[in-house]
Structures are given as structure tokens and as C-alpha cells.
VOPAGU-2260 file (C-alpha; in pm, 1 decimal, decimal comma):
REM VOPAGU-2260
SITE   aa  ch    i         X         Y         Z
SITE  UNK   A    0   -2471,9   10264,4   -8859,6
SITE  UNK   A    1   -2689,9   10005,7   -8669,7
SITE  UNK   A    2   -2862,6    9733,0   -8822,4
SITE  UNK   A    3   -2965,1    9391,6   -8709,8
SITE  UNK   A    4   -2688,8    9112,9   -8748,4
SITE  UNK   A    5   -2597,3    8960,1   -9113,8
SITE  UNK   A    6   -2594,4    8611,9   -9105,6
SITE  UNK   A    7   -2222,2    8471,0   -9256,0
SITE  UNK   A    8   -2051,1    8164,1   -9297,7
SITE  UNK   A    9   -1686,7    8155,7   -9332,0
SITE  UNK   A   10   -1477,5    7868,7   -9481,0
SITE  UNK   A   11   -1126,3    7809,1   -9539,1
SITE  UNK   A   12    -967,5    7580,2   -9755,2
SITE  UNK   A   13    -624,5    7568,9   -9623,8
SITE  UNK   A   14    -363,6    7573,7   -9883,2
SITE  UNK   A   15     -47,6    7366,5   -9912,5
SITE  UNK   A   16     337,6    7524,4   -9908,6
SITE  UNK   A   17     597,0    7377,9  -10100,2
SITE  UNK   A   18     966,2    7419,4  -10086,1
SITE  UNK   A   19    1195,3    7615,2  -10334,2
SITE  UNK   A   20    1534,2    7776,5  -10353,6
SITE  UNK   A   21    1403,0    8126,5  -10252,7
SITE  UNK   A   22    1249,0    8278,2   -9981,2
SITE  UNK   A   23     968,3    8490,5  -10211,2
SITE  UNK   A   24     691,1    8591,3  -10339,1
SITE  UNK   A   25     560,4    8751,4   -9987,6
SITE  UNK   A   26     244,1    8786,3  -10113,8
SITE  UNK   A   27     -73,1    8519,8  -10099,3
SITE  UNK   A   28    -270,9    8459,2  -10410,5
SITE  UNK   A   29    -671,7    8438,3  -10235,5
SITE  UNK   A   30    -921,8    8340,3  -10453,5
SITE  UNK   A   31   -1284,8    8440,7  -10245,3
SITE  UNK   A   32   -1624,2    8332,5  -10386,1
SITE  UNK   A   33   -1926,2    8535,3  -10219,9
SITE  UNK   A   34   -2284,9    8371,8  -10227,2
SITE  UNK   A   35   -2614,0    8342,3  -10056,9
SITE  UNK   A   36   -2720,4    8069,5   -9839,4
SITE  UNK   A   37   -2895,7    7910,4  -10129,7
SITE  UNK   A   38   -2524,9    7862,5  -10289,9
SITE  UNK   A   39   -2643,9    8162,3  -10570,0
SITE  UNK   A   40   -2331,3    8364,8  -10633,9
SITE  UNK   A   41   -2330,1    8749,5  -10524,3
SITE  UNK   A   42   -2242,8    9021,7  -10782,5
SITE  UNK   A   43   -2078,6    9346,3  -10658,5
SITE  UNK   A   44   -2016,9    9256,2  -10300,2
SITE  UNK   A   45   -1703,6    9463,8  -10170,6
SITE  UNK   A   46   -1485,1    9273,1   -9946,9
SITE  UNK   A   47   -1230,7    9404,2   -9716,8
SITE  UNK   A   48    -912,1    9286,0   -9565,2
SITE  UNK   A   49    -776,3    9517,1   -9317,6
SITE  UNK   A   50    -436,6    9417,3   -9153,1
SITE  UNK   A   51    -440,2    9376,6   -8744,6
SITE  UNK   A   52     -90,5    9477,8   -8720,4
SITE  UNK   A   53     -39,9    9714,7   -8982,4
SITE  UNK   A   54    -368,2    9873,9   -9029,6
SITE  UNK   A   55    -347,8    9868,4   -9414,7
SITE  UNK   A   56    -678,7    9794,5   -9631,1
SITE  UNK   A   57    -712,1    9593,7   -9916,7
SITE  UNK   A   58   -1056,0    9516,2  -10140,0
SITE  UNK   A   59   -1211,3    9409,6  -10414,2
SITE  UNK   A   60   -1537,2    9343,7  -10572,8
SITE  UNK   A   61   -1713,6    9034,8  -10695,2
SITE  UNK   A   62   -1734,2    8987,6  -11039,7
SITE  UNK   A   63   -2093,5    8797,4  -11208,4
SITE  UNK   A   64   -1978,4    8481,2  -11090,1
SITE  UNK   A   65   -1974,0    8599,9  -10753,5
SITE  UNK   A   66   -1536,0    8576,0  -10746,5
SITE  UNK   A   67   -1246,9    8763,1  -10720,2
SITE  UNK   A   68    -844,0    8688,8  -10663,8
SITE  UNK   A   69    -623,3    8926,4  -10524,5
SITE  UNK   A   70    -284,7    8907,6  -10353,0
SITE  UNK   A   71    -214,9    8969,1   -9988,5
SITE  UNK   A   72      89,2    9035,0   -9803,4
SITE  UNK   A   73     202,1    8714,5   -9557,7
SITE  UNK   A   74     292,1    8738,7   -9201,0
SITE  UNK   A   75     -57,0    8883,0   -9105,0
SITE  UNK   A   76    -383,4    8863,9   -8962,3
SITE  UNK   A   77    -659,4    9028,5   -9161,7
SITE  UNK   A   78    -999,0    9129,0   -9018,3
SITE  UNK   A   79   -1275,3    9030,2   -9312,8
SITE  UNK   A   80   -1543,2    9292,6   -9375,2
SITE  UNK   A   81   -1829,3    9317,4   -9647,9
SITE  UNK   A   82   -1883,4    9695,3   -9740,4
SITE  UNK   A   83   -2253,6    9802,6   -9650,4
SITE  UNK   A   84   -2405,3   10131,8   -9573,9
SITE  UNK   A   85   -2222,5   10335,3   -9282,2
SITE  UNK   A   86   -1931,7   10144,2   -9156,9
SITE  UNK   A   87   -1873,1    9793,3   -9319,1
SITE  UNK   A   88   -1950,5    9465,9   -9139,5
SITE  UNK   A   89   -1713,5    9312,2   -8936,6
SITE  UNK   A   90   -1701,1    8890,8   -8938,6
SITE  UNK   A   91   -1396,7    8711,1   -8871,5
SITE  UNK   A   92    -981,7    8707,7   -8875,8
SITE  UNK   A   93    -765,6    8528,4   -9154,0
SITE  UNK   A   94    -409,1    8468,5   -9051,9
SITE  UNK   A   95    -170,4    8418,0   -9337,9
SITE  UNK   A   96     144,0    8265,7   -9184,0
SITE  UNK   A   97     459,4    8399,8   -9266,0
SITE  UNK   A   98     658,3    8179,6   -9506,4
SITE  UNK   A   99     956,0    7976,0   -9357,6
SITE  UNK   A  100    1261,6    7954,7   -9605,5
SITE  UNK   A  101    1220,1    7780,4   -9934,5
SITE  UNK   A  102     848,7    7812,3   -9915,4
SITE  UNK   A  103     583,9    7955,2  -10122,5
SITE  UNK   A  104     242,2    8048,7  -10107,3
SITE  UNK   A  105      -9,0    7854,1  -10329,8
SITE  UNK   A  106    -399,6    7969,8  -10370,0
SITE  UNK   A  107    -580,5    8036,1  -10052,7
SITE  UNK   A  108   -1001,2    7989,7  -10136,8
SITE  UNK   A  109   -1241,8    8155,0   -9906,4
SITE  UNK   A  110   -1608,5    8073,6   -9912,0
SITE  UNK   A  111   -1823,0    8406,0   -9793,7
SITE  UNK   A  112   -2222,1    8327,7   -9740,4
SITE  UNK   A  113   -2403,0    8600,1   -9631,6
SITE  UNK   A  114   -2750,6    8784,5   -9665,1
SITE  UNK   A  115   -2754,4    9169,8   -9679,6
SITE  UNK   A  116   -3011,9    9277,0   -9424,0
SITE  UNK   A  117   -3322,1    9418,5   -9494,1
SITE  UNK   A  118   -3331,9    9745,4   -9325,9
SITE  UNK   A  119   -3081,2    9980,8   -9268,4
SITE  UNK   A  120   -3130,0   10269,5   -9051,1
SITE  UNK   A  121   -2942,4   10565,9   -9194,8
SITE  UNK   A  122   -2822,7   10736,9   -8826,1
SITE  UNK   A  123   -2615,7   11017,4   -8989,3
SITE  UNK   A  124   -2929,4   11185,9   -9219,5
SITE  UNK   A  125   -3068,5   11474,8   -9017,9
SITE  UNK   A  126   -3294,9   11741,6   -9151,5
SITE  UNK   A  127   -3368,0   12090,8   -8953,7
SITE  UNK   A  128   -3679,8   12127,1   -8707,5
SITE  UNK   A  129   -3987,7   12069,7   -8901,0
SITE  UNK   A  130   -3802,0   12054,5   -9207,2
SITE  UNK   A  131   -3698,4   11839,6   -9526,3
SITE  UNK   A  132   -3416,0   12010,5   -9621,9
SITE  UNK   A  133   -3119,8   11781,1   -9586,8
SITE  UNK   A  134   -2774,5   11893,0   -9345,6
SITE  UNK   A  135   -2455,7   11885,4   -9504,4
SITE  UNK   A  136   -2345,6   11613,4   -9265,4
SITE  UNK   A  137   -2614,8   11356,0   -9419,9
SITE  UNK   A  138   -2407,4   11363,4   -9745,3
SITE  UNK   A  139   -2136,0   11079,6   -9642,9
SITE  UNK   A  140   -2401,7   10824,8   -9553,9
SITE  UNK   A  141   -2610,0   10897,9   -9826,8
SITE  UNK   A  142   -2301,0   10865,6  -10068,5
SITE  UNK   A  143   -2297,1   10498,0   -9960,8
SITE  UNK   A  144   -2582,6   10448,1  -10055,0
SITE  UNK   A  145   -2551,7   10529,0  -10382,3
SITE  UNK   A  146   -2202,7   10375,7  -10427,5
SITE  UNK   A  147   -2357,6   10065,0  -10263,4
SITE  UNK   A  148   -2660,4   10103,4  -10543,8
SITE  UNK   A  149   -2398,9   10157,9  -10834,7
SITE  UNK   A  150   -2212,4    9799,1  -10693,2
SITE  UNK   A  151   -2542,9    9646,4  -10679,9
SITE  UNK   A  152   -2716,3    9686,6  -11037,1
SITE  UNK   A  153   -3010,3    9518,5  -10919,6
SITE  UNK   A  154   -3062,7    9683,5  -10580,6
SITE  UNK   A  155   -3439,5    9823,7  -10546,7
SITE  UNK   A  156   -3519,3    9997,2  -10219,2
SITE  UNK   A  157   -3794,3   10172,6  -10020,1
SITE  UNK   A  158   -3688,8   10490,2   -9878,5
SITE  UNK   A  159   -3933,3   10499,9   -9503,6
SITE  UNK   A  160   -3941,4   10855,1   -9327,1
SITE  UNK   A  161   -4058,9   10862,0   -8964,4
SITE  UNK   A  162   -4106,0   11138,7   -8708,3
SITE  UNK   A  163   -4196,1   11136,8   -8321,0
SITE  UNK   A  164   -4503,9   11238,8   -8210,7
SITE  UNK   A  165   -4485,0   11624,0   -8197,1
SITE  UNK   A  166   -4752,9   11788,2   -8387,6
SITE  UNK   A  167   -5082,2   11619,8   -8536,6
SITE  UNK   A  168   -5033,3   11290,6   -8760,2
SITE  UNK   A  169   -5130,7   11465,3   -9077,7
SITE  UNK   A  170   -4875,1   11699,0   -9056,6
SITE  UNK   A  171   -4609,3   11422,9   -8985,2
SITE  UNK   A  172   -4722,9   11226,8   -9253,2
SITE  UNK   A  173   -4673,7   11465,3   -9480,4
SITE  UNK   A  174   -4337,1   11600,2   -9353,0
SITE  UNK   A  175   -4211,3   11222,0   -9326,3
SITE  UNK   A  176   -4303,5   11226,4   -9669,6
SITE  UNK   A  177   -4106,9   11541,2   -9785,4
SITE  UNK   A  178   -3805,4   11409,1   -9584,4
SITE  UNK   A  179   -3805,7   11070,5   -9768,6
SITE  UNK   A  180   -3896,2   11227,8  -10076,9
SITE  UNK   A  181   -3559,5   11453,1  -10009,4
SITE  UNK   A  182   -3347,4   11136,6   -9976,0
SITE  UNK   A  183   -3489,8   11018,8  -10318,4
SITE  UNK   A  184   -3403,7   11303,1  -10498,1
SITE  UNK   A  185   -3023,5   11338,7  -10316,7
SITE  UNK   A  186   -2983,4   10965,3  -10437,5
SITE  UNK   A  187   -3116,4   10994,0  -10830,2
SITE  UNK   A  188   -2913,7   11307,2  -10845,6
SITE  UNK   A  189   -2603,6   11155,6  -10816,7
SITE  UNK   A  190   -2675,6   10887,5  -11075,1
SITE  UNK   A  191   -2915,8   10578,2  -11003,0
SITE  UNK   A  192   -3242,3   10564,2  -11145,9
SITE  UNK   A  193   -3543,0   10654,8  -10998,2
SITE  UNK   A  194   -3713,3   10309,4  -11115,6
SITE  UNK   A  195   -3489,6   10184,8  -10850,1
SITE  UNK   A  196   -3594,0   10376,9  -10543,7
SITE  UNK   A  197   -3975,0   10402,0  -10379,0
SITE  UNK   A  198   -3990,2   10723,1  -10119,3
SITE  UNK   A  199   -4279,7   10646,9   -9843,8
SITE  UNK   A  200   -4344,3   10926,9   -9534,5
SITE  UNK   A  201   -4513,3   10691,3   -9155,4
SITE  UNK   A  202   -4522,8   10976,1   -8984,2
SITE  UNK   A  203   -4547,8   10902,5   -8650,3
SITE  UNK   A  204   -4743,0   10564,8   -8656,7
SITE  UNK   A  205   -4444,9   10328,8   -8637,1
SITE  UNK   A  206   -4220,0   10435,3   -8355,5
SITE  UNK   A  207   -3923,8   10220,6   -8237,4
SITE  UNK   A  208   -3920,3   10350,4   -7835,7
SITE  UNK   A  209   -4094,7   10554,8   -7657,6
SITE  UNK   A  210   -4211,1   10921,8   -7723,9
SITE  UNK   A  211   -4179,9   11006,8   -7367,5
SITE  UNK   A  212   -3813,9   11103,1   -7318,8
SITE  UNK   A  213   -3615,4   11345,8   -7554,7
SITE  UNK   A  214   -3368,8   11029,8   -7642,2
SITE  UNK   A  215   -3681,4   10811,6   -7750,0
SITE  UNK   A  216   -3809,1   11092,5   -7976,6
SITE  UNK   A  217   -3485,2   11124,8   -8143,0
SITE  UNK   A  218   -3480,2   10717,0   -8226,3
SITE  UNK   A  219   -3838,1   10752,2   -8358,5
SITE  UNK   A  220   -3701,5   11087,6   -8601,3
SITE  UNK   A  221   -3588,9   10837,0   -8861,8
SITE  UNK   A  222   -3504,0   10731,4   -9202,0
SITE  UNK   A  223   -3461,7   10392,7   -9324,9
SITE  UNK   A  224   -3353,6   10200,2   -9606,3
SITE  UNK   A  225   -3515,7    9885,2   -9682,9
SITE  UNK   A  226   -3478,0    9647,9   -9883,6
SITE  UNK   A  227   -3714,3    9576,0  -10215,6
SITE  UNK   A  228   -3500,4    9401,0  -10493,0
SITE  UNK   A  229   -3142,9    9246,0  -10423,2
């Protein structure tokens, strides 16, 4: 997925080790509060901790207060991602050192500011030719959305169709329409509630590049998500 750069700060409080008869526990206690640049603490944010070296995941998702703990193995350097729509933002590394002997871990607190963007532009939905019938392959993208919307209790979106230029604009309009409606319908199907989701067809009349090559068509064939209601 492409969408325009989230805005993040990252802070580490760096914890103290102490010395005891033993060379365990291997793993780190983290504590990581998640919040908004106006210090208001983010519900149902999915952080992710994927190891450089050995390529293993680990998550977990804000609670009301905008906090988790978890436990991570020492000795490696995690990449930090927040899970979004299509593949899940990148921002920084966190290196947990590997413990000397008669050391221990104590709590490791991690301050995540972020804001979610406000559009997302869902590259894997793709309908036929003309049509508004949705292709198997737009199912994975579209389940993140919804699992996003489940995380996200609050989450209110716009669902915006767009086509190229082909054809006359009343007839894009209303297929735009029919296409966005589709997305609706795939998304309240599998559980959130249509209070939470407006469906709204441009047609052709807000195009992102130029209708004059086959590539600038295809960017202009598009359906976004935007943001109402965090």
C-alpha cells in the first residue's frame, strides 16, 4: 500500500541492569504507551516488533489507556511497526543488548506518537472492465480493513471510488459509485456496522496523473479510504 508519511516520535527510556547470581531471564519486560501528538492515549493500535536477525514477529495491542507490556527476547535488534492497512508502517530499530553474566533485564518504556493518515489508497482492490463486481484478489486488503475497523471501535470512514476518463462522466459517476458501494457492502458483511462507513462514487473528476498514458489511467482507477472519525 502507498500512503503519505505518518508522522512518529520515538522515545526511549533506557533501563538500568543490575547484577545477580544467574545469567537469566533472557527476555525484556517493555512497557510501550501509544498516543497522539496532543499526549491523548491511542486505543487498539497494533504494534510490531520484528527481529533483524531472526526474522521472528511479536505484537500486541493497546489497551484504553493507550499501553501494553510484553516480553522480548535479548540479544536483538527489533524493527518497530504500527499495523495499518496493506503492509504495516515501518519507523525505527530497538536494540536490546544481550545480558552480560549476573545481569538482568528491568522494564524498558517506549513512548510511540503518531497520527494515522487520512487517506489510504487501497492498491490491491480491482474490479473487472466497466464493472463493480469485486476480484478475489481484493479480499486480503479489504480484510485489513475490517480487522483494522474491529481494533479501532471508533473508526468512521468514507469509502471514495474513482475512474479515468473513458466513457462520459455520468456513467463514471455512477459506476464509481457501484464500485464504492461494493467495498461497503464487502466490509459490513464481515461484521462492522454500516453507521461506520459512508460509500461516495467521483467518477472521473478528481484524477491523481494524467489520463494520457495507460499507466496514468490505471492510478486514476481508484479506491480510497479516508478518514472520517478516529
Amino acid at each position: 500500500m502507498r500512503t503519505q508519511m505518518l508522522l512518529i516520535t520515538f522515545c526511549l527510556i533506557a533501563p538500568m541492569v543490575f547484577s545477580q547470581n544467574t545469567k537469566q531471564p533472557a527476555m525484556a519486560p517493555i512497557k510501550m504507551l501509544v498516543t497522539d501528538f496532543e499526549n491523548n492515549s491511542r486505543k487498539g493500535e497494533q504494534i510490531i516488533f520484528e527481529g533483524i536477525n531472526s526474522g521472528k514477529t511479536y505484537s500486541m495491542v493497546t489497551g484504553v489507556d493507550g499501553i501494553f507490556r510484553m516480553e522480548l527476547p535479548g540479544g536483538e535488534t527489533y524493527l518497530i511497526k504500527i499495523k495499518s492497512i496493506g503492509d504495516a508502517q515501518e519507523y525505527t530499530k530497538f536494540k536490546i543488548p544481550l545480558l552480560g553474566e549476573d545481569e538482568i533485564y528491568t522494564e524498558y518504556q517506549l513512548l510511540l506518537k503518531f497520527e494515522l493518515p487520512k487517506l489510504f489508497v487501497l492498491d490491491n482492490v480491482h474490479f473487472d472492465t466497466g464493472k463493480a463486481m469485486l476480484k478475489k484478489e481484493s479480499y486480503t486488503e479489504l480484510n485489513e480493513l475490517v480487522e483494522l475497523m474491529k481494533l479501532k471501535e471508533k473508526l468512521k470512514v468514507e469509502i471514495a471510488g474513482h475512474t479515468d476518463n473513458v466513457g462520459d462522466n455520468d456513467s463514471n459517476l455512477t459506476l464509481s459509485q457501484a464500485r464504492a458501494d461494493a467495498v461497503r457492502n464487502y466490509v459490513i458483511k464481515k461484521g462492522i456496522s454500516g453507521e461506520r462507513i459512508i460509500a461516495k462514487g467521483y467518477g472521473e473528476n478528481f484524477p491523481v496523473d494524467t489520463n494520457d498514458t495507460p499507466q496514468g489511467k490505471q492510478k486514476n482507477r481508484r479506491t480510497e479510504v479516508r478518514i472520517v472519525q478516529q
